[in-house]
C-alpha positions, -999 to +999 in steps of 0.1 A: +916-093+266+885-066+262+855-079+258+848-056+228+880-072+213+868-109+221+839-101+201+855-083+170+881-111+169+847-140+171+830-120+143+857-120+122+867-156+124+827-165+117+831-142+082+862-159+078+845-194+080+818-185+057+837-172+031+857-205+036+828-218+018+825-229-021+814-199-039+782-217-053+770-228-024+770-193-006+754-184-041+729-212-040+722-201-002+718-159-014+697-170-042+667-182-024+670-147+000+642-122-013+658-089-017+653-069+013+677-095+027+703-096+006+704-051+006+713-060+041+743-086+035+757-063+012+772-039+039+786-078+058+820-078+039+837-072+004+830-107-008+789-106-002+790-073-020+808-083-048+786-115-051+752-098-046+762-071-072+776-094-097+752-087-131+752-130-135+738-132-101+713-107-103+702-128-135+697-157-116+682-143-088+657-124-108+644-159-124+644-172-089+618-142-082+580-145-068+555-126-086+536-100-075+501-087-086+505-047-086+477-029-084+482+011-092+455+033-090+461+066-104+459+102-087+419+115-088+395+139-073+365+126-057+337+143-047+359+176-042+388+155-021+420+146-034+436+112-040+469+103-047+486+075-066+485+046-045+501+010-052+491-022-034+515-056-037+498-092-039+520-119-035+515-157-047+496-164-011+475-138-019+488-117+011+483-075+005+509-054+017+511-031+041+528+003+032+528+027+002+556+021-024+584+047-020+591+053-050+555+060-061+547+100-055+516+113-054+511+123-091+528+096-102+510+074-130+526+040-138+528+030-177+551-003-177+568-030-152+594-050-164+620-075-145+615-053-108+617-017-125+587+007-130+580+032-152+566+062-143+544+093-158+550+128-147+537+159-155+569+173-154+594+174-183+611+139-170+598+104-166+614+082-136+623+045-140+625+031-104+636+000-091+603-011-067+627-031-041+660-012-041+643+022-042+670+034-072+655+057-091+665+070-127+653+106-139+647+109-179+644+140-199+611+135-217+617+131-256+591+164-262+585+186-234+554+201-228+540+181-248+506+192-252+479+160-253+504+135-240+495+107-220+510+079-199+495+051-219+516+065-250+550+056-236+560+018-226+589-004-215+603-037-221+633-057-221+649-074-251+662-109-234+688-114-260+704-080-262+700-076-225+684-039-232+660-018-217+639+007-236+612+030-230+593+041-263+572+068-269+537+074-295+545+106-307+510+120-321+508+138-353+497+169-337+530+180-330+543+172-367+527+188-402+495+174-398+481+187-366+442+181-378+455+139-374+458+148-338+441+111-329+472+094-353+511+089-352+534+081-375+565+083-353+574+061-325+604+076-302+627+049-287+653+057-259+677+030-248+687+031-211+723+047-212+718+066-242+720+103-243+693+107-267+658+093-279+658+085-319+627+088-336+612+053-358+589+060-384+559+038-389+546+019-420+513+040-419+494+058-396+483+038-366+456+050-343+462+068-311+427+062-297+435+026-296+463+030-277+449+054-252+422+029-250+436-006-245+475+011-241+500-014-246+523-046-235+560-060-240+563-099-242+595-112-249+612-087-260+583-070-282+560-044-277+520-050-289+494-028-294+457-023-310+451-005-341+425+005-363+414-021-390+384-012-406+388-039-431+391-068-406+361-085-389+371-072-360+378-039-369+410-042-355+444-053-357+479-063-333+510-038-341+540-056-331+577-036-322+609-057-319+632-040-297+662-057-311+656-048-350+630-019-338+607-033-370+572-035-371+547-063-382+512-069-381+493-098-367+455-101-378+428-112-348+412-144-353+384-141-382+354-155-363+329-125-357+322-118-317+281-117-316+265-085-299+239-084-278+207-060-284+209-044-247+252-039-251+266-011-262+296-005-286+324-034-281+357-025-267+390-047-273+419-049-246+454-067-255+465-080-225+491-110-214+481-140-194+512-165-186+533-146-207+514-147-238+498-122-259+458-122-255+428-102-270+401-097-243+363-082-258+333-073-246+305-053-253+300-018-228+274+005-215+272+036-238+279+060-213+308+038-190+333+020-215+348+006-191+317-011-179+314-049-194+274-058-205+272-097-216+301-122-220+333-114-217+358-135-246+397-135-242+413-152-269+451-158-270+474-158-297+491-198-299+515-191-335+527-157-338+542-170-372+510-185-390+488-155-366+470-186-350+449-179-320+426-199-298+395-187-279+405-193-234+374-180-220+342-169-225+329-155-189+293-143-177+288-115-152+320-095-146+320-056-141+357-042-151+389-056-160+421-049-152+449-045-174+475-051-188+474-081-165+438-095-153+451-129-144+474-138-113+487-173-109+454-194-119+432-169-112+410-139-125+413-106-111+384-086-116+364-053-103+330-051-095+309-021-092+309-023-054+341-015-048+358-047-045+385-062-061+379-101-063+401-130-076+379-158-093+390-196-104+381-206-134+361-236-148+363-243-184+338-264-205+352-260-238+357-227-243+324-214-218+341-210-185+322-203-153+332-182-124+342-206-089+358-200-055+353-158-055+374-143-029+371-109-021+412-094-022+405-058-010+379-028-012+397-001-032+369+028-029+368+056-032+388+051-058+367+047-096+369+007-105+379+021-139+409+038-125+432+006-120+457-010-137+471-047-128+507-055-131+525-088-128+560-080-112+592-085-090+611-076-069+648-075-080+687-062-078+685-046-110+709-016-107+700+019-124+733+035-106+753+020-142+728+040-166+742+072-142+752+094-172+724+094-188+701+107-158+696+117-124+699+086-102+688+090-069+668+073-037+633+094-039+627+109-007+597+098+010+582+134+013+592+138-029+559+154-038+540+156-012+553+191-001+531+206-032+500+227-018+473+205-035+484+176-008+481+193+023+447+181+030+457+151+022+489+152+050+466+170+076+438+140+075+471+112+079+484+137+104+450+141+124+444+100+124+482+098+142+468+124+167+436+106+174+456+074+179+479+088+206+450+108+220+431+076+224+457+055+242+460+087+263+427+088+274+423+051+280+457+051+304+448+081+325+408+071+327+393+061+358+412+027+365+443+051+375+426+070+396+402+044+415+439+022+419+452+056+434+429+054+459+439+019+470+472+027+491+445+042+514+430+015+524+456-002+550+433-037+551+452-059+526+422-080+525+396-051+521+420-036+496+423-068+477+385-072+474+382-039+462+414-045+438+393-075+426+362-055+416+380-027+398+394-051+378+358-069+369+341-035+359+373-020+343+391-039+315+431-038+310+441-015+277+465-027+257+500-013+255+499+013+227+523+002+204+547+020+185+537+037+150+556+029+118+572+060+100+564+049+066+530+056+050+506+031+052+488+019+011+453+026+010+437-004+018+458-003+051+451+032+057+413+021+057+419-008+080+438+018+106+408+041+106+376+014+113+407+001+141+407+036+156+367+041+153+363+007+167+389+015+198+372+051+200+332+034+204+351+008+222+361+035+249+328+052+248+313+020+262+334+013+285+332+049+303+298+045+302+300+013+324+324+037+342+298+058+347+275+031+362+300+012+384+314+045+399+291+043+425+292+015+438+328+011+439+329+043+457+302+038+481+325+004+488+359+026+495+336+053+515+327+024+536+355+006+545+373+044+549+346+047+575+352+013+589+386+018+595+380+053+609+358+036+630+383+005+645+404+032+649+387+058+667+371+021+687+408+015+694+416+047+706+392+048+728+398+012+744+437+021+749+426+058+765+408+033+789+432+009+792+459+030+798+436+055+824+431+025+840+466+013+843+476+045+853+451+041+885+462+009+894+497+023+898+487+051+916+471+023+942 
């Protein structure tokens, strides 16, 4: 039989055991694999395909999922230089990733996550939902295009748990309506269900405040979308819009009705609505006037405990912390938070009552150049939610990992990545054909083996061995990666200086070694020459005799 055959015939006969097994334990097995695993067991066989993409088992493997901290960090020009979009994964050890999210392009600007899918900003006239581990990616007409003033923080998207729905809604500012001088209010909110052809427009109760929203921008918990609005009547000055994306009703929640105290040297005092362990919180400090993102003084997060009787309960109240990030500032049992320096750092906290102090910092990554108010924090998945079935309603598609970087404004950008990959195989170059190669070509000359090993011996004491270069990755490195490739290849590049500088220094006397024994052996020869002319003369006249 062919060996080709043998092999088919084995293969087959292991699938056919496998599949011998009880469906719920192969599904019990697939159900602990993270997802880049199981896209590859879905090409095995018929059975593995139809289990992976049953919609049941993609339920249960999406509660099965580990959560990710996403950090995004939004397109921005610093100091005359370009930056795009960039996304960094942390997982629950706290480990970064490596590469740059495919489905992130370089204008890009993220405005929700929910169960493994993202939702993305364009400039264009279309939004994109992708999927951040299957690389699916869903195209949406915007409801208004050309929208003049929109934003990213005006749209949002959640997931109803009961009706199994996805929707992405949209603040639609008065300026586009009859009152154009309310340009800073809405009274509409546009609602588009994934599969639907078209967005329908919800009218609100009154007019809520746009600033708020641009400002602290918005969350979906369970099904319902919060936001801040103006209060002027409340202590705090503000209140909690709620939006059930089953009924698509609004209510109002008031904030608890102890006054925060304000500090002489703060400025004005910003509120954030954010979600720690799945629950709706109110995070408020006071700012610098000229930074509002800036915190001055204590920083209070209060959470709400009874949506129902609008109960809430003060967490935190922490000292000496720069910037926030939001929607999500806490990962696992920890504080994420941004200091002016540059540096992201995770904090655990220990609470005395309600005063909680800062313990165990760990510094998680340095994300300049990028602005420490240009960040947003994302709890997330990664899952095998399918965009392919909402097909009629968009353009589904795998983004192509050049989408958007073609554009003229991000050549600079590709020449730098570009030049780095040159430098990289331009250094390995030079440390493969320096001197070592061409002080070990010299060795073959020198017919002692014992000579040749002493010398063979020294080379290697001035001259140390390079490592193998090894091969570069195809996909685009995130930005804190990118940074630790550069101070790699500055470090390998000073590395190499020195050494040809010891080079430089050894070169003579490792030549003035091989000069000499050349000359010795010369020499012995030349000596041995001589003493068989003589020999042989001297035979030569004893024959004669």
């Amino acid at each position: 039989m062919v060996p080709n055959e043998v092999n088919s015939k084995k293969q087959r006969n292991e699938e056919c055991f496998i599949n011998c097994l009880p469906r719920d334990l192969i599904e019990r097995v697939f159900l602990r694999l993270p997802v880049s695993t199981l896209l590859m067991c879905v090409g095995v066989c018929k059975p593995w395909q139809n289990l992976i993409r049953d919609p049941q088992f993609v339920t249960l493997h999406l509660k099965h999922a580990s959560r990710f901290a996403l950090l995004f960090f939004g397109k921005e020009s610093i100091a005359g230089e370009r930056h795009p979009s960039e996304a960094v994964l942390i997982d629950e050890a706290w480990s970064q990733s490596t590469y740059a999210v495919p489905v992130v392009g370089p204008d890009d600007i993220l405005f929700g996550s929910c169960n493994g899918l993202l939702g993305l900003y364009t400039k264009t006239s279309s939004i994109k939902i992708a999927n951040l581990a299957t690389g699916e990616c869903l195209r949406l007409e915007k409801p208004v295009k050309n929208l003049k003033g929109d934003h990213f923080s005006f749209y949002s998207f959640g997931f109803h748990p009961l009706t199994k729905e996805y929707k992405i809604t949209h603040f639609l500012g008065d300026c586009v309506d009859v009152c154009p001088q309310n340009k800073d209010r809405f009274n509409v909110i546009q609602v588009y269900k994934l599969g639907d052809e078209t967005w329908k427009d919800i009218r609100t109760p009154e007019g809520l405040s746009l600033n708020c929203v641009r400002n602290s921008c918005s969350i979906n918990v369970d099904g319902t979308m919060y936001w801040l609005t103006e209060d002027m009547a409340a202590n705090w000055q503000h209140a909690v819009m709620s939006f059930d994306l089953d009924k698509e009703s609004f209510a109002r929640i008031q904030l608890p009705a102890s006054v925060p105290e304000d500090c002489a040297s703060g400025g004005p005092r910003q509120y954030w609505i954010t979600e720690i362990d799945w629950k709706i919180s109110i995070s408020t400090a006071q700012t610098y006037p000229s930074q509002p993102r800036r915190l001055v003084g204590e920083l209070q997060i209060w959470t709400l405990d009874n949506k129902a009787e609008q109960s809430w309960s003060q967490n935190y109240n922490i000292q000496a912390i720069d910037y926030i990030p939001g929607p999500n500032l806490a990962h696992g049992e920890k504080l994420l938070a941004q200091c002016r320096d540059g540096n992201l750092y995770s904090y655990e906290l220990l609470a005395e009552n309600v005063t909680s102090k800062l313990l165990k910092m760990a510094k998680l990554l340095d994300f300049s150049p990028h602005k420490p108010d240009n960040m947003q924090s994302y709890i997330c998945v990664k899952s095998l939610v399918r965009l392919d079935v909402y097909k009629k309603a968009g353009i589904v598609c795998r983004p192509n990992q050049r989408e958007g970087w073609e554009l003229e404004k991000w050549e600079a950008w590709q020449h730098m990545i570009s030049k780095m990959e040159e430098l990289w195989s331009r250094v390995h170059q030079k440390e493969h054909e320096s001197i070592v190669c061409w002080l070990n070509g010299l060795l073959p000359h020198v017919s002692d083996d014992s000579i040749r090993q002493q010398i063979g011996m020294k080379i290697g004491q001035k001259f140390p061995v390079f490592p193998d270069q090894q091969p570069r990755s195809l996909r685009r490195l995130n930005l804190v990666e990118q940074k630790r490739d550069l101070e790699a290849l500055l470090a390998r590049i000073n590395n190499y200086v020195e050494i040809i500088k010891g080079v430089t220094q050894a070169l003579e006397s490792i030549n003035s070694m091989i000069h000499s024994v050349i000359q010795d052996q010369v020499g012995a020869s030349s000596s041995n020459a001589v003493i068989f002319s003589r020999n042989h003369s001297e035979g030569e006249d004893a024959a004669e005799t």
